[in-house]
C-alpha positions as CSV (number, residue, x, y, z in Angstrom):
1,X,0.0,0.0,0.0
2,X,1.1,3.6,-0.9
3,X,1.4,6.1,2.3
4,X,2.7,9.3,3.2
5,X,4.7,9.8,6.0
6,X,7.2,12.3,7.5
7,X,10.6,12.0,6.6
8,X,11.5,11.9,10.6
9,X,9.6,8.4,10.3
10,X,12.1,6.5,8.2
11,X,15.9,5.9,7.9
12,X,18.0,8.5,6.9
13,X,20.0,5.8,4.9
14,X,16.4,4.9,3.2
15,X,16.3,8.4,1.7
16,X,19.4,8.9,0.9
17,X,19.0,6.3,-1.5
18,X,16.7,7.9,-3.4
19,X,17.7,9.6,-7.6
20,X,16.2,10.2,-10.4
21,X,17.5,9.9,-13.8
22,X,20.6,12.1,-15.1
23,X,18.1,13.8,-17.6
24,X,15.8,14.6,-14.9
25,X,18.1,16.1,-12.1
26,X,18.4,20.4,-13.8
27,X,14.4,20.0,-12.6
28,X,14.9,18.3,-8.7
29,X,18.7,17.6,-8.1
30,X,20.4,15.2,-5.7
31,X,18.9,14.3,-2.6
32,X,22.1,15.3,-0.7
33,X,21.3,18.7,-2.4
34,X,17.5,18.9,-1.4
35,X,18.4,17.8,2.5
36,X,20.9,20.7,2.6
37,X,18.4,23.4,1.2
38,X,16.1,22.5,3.7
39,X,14.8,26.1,5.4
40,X,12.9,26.6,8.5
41,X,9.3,26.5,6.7
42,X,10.3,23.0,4.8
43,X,8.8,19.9,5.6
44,X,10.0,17.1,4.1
45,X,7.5,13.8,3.5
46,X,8.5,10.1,2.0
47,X,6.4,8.0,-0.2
48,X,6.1,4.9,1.4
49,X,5.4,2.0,-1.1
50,X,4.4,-1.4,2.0
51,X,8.1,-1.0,3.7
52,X,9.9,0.4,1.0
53,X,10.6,4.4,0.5
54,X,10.1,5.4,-3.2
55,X,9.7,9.4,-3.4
56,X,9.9,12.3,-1.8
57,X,8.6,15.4,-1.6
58,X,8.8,19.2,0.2
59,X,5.9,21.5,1.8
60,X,7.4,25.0,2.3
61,X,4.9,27.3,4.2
62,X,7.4,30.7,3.7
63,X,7.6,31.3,0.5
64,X,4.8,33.8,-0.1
65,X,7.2,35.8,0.7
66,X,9.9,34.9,-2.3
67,X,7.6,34.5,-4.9
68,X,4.5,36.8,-5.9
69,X,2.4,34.4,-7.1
70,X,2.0,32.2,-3.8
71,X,-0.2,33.9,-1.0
72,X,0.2,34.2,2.2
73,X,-2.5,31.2,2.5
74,X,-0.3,29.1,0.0
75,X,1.5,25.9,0.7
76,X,4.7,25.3,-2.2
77,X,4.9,22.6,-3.2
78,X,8.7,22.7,-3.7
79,X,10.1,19.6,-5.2
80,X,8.2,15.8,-5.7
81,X,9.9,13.2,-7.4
82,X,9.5,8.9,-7.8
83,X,12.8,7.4,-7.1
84,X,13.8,6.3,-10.5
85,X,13.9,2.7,-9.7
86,X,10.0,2.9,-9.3
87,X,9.0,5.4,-12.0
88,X,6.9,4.3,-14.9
89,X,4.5,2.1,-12.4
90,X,2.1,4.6,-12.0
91,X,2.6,5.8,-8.7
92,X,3.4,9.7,-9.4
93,X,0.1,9.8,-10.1
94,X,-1.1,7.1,-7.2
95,X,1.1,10.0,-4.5
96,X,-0.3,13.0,-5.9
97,X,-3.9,11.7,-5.3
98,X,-3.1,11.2,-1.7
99,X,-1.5,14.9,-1.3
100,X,-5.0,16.6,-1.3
101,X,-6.3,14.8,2.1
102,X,-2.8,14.6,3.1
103,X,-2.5,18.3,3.3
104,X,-5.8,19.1,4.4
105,X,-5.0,17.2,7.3
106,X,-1.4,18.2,8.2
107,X,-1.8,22.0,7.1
108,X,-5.3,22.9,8.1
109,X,-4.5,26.4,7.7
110,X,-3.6,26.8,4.5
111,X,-6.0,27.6,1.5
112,X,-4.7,26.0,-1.6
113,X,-1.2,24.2,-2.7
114,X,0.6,25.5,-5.2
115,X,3.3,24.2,-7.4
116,X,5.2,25.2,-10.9
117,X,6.4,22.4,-13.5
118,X,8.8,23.3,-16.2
119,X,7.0,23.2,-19.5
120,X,9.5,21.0,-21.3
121,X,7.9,18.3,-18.2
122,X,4.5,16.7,-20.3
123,X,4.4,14.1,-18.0
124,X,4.2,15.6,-14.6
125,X,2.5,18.0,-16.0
126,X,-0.7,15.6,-17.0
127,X,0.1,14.0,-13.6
128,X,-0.8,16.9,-11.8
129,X,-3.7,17.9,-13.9
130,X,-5.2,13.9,-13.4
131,X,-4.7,14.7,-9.5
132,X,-6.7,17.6,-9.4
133,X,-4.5,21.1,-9.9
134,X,-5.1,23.6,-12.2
135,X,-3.2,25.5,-14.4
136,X,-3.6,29.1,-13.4
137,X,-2.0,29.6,-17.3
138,X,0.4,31.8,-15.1
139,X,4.1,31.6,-15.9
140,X,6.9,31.5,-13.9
141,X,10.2,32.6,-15.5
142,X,12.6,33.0,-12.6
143,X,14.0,29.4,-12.5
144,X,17.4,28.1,-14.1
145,X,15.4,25.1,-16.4
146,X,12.9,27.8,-18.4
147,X,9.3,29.1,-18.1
148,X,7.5,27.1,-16.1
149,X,3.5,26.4,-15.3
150,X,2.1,27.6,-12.5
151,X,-0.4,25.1,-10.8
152,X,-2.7,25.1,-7.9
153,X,-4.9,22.6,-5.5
154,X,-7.4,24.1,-3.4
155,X,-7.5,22.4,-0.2
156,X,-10.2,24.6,1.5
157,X,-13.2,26.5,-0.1
């Protein structure tokens, strides 16, 4: 069974053992390079697949401040990524449906969850769209990979 949990719930060694694909790391980077960029407002969370860790992903509740489109009642979705030994089995797709009662229920103060995926990225693109965002057919162009789509999940009305 797929699960969510925090990452102080599993073995550092667990996910440190977590990549993706060479051609996939100018859009998440190294683990070692995530777990060091870590800020006060990030929480980190493992995809749990039975026993096994397969993904990660980041919640930042600060960055309203760095970026104008995110409001002050905006969770970031920073980075989320399947390990690349378990991509292709559906379960980007199978993780992002769990983030909406995830997140309601670990962040009941926040509003909506917002995210931006390069627009080169088709495939976690559709993800995200199957899961429930929306494109807001905003555009951010501040990051090193190109313009990116900006996408949000209500979590409240």
């Amino acid at each position: 069974m797929l699960s969510i949990k925090k990452i102080d719930d599993v073995a550092l060694s667990d996910i440190l053992s977590l990549s993706v694909h060479e051609c996939q790391l100018p859009y998440v980077g190294t683990i070692e390079s995530l777990i060091n960029k870590g800020t006060k407002g990030s929480y980190f969370h493992v995809l749990v697949l039975d026993d096994e860790v397969v993904g990660l992903f980041i919640v930042e509740t600060d960055y309203d401040k760095n970026y104008e489109f995110l409001l002050r009642e905006d969770l970031h979705l920073a980075i989320f990524f399947i390990d690349k030994r378990f991509q292709g089995q559906g379960l980007g797709k199978k993780s992002c449906s769990l983030l909406y009662p995830y997140l309601r229920e670990n962040f009941p103060d926040y509003d909506s969850i917002v995210l931006t995926v390069n627009c080169n990225n088709t495939g976690a693109y559709k993800c995200y769209i199957s899961s429930g965002f929306n494109d807001t057919m905003q555009f951010y162009h501040g990051g090193p990979t190109g313009p990116q789509h900006i996408m949000r999940l209500r979590l409240r009305s």
